[in-house]
N, C-alpha and C positions, 0 to 999 in steps of 0.2 A: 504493500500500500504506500509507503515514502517514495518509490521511484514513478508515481502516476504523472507528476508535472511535468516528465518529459514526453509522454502522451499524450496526454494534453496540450500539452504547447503547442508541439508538432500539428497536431490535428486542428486545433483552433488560428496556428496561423495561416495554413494550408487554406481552411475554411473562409478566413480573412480576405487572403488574396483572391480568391474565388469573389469575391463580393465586391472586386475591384477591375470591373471590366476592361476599363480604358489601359489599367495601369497592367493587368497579366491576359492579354485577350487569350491564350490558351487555358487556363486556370478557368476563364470568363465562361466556358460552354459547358464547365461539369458545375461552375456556382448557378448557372440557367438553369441546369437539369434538376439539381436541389431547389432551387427556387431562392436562392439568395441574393437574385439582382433587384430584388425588392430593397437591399440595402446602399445600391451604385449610388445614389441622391448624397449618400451619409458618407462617402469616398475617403472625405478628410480625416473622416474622425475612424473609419475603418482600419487607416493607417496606422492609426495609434492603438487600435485594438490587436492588431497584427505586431506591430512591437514589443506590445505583451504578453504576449501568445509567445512572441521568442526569446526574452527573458526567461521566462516559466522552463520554456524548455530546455534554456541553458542550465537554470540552476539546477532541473530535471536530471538532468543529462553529468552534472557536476556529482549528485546525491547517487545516480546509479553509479557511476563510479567507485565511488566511496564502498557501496555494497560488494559490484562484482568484479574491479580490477580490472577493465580490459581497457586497455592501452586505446588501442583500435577504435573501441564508439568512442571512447572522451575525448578523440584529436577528429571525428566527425561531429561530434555537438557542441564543441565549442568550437570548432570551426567553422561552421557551418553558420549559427547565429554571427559569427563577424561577417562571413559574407552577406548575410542578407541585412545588415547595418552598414556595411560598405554600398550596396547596392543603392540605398534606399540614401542615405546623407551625404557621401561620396560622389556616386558616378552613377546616374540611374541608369540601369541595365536589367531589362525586363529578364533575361539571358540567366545573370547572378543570380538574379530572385528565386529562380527557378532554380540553381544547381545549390542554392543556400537551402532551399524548403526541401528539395530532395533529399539533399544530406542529413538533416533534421529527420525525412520521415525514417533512413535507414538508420540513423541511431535508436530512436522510439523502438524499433521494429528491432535492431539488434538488442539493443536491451531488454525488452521484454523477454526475447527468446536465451537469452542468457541468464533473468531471472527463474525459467523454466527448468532448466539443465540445473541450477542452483538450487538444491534443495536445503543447502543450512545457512546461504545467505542472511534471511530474516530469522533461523531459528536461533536460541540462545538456551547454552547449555547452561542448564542450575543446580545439578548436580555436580559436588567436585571433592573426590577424597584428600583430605588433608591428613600427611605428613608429620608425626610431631620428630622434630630432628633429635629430640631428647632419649625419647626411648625406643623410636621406630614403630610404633603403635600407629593404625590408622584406621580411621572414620568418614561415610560418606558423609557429607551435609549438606543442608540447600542452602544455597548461596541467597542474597538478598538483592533483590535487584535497583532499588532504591537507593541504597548505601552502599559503602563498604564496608568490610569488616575489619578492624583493625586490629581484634586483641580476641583470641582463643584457649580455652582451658583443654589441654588435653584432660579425656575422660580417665586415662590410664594414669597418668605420675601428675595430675597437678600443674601443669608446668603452664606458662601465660607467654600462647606466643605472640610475637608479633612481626610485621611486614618488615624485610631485607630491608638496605637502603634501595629506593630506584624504584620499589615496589610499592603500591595502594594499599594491598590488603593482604592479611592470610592467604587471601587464598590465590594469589598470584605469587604469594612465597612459595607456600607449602602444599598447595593443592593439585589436583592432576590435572585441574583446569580451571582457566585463569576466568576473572570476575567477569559478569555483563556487558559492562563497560567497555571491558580491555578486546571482550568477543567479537563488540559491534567496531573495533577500528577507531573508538573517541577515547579522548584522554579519561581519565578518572577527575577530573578537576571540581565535578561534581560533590565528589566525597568526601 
């Protein structure tokens, strides 16, 4: 569900320029067939709806990164929104427009399909055995997702641990797997 705004964007500015006859006359005969030349009159302000639409799908396109690492779409969806911002403020090129909105739809379209193949992208593991370094004794526990944890009694000797230097929590010390946090790819700065 966080990686939708680069579908979104993609589709709503796709959908924009369609509703700008004069300005993408190819675009112009699939926005007829939808029925969006009902908006040609509103052109100016289309445009401005169209540049938020590739915003969306920049940041879209910057957030699926984050999730699925591919090199490939984030150098298509951020590229792609500058060409069609060179296009549009730069050097108008109905041309660019067109190979900026394409690049955009194959990003959308690559990353969805990458979120497909991805099946622990969005998952977040909360179980994580901890380690106590004292005795060798170990315990599964659920992690908190909320916080972190910074201070652990082993159940076995008593012992009160706490996080490495460099480390958030127990359980990015001592656990078999590291906090929520640390899963999703964001700092712990939260905690």
């Amino acid at each position: 569900m966080k990686t939708i705004g680069d579908k979104l964007g993609a589709v709503g500015a796709v959908l924009s320029a369609a509703a700008c006859p004069a300005c993408f006359p190819l675009l112009a005969v699939v926005g007829s067939a939808l029925g969006l030349g009902v908006f040609a009159r509103f052109e100016g302000y289309v445009m401005y709806v169209l540049q938020g639409f590739v915003l969306l799908a920049l940041v879209g396109n910057i957030l699926a990164y984050r999730a699925h690492r591919k090199i490939a779409l984030l150098i298509a969806g951020v590229g792609s929104p500058l060409v069609v911002f060179y296009a549009i403020h730069v050097s108008f090129s109905p041309l660019l427009m067109y190979v900026g909105l394409a690049g955009l739809t194959v990003a959308a379209v690559g990353n969805w399909l990458a979120g497909r193949r991805c099946g622990t992208c969005d998952t977040v593991i909360l179980k994580s055995a901890i380690t106590c370094p004292q005795c060798g004794s170990q315990k599964e526990e659920t992690m908190p997702t909320d916080a972190c944890q910074f201070f652990y009694e082993c159940p076995s000797c008593h012992t009160l641990l706490k996080p490495k230097p460099g480390d958030c929590c127990v359980f990015c010390s001592n656990g078999t797997v590291k906090c929520p946090p640390m899963q999703k790819g964001s700092s712990c700065s939260t905690c």
